[in-house]
C-alpha positions, -999 to 999 in steps of 0.1 A, spaced: -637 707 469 -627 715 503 -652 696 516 -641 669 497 -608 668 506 -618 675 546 -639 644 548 -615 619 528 -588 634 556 -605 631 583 -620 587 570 -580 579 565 -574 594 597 -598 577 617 -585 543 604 -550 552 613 -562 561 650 -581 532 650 -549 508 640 -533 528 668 -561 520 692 -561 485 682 -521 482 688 -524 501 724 -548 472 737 -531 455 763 -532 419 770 -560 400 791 -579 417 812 -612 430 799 -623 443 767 -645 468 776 -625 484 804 -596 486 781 -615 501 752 -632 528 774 -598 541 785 -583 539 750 -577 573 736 -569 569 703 -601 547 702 -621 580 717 -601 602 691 -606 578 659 -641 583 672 -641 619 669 -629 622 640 -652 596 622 -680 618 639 -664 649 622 -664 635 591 -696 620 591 -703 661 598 -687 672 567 -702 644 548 -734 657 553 -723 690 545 -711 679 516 -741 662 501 -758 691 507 -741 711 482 -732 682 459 -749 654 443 -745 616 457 -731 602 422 -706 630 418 -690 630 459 -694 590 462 -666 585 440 -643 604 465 -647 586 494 -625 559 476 -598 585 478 -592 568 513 -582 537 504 -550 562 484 -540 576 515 -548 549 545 -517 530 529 -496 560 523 -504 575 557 -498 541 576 -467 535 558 -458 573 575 -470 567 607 -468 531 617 -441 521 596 -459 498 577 -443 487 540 -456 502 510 -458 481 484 -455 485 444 -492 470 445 -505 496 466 -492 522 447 -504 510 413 -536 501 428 -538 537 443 -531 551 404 -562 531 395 -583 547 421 -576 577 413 -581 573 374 -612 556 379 -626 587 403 -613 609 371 -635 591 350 -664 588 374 -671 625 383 -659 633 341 -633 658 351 -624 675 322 
């Protein structure tokens, strides 16, 4: 389970670094130089290689059909985490949508 829980940290993470990355891009100039001196870029990298780590960690201790299901855990706690950290709005939706995430990774890996 830790493994679990490591990996769907480390993919919400990543996609709150790489909204960060994306928001510290200046205007104009070029792309490239402005991505290869963008740390939270680098960093969201890092940690989307880290978790791509404990992913195959993961799968070797578990089967596909019963960790798969996880990974959807993400999309629970990229809205919650960028409402935290970028101040984005959390909406009713979101949360309701989150509840049927989770209840339908309950069902999937037949929790009991």
């Amino acid at each position: 389970m830790f493994l679990i829980a490591m990996t769907v940290i480390a993919m919400a993470t990543g996609q709150i670094l790489f909204k960060l990355a994306a928001l510290n891009l200046p205007g104009g100039g070029s792309w490239a130089v402005q991505l290869a001196f963008n740390g939270y870029l680098w960093t969201a990298m890092v940690v989307y290689a880290s978790a791509t780590a404990l992913w195959v960690a993961l799968l070797r201790q578990v089967p596909l059909h019963l960790a798969y299901p996880f990974v959807a855990l993400s999309f629970v706690f990229v809205p919650v985490l960028g409402h935290f950290v970028l101040h984005e709005s959390l909406r009713w939706q979101s949360l309701a949508g989150a509840l049927v995430i989770v209840i339908g990774v309950w069902i999937s890996v037949g929790w009991e």
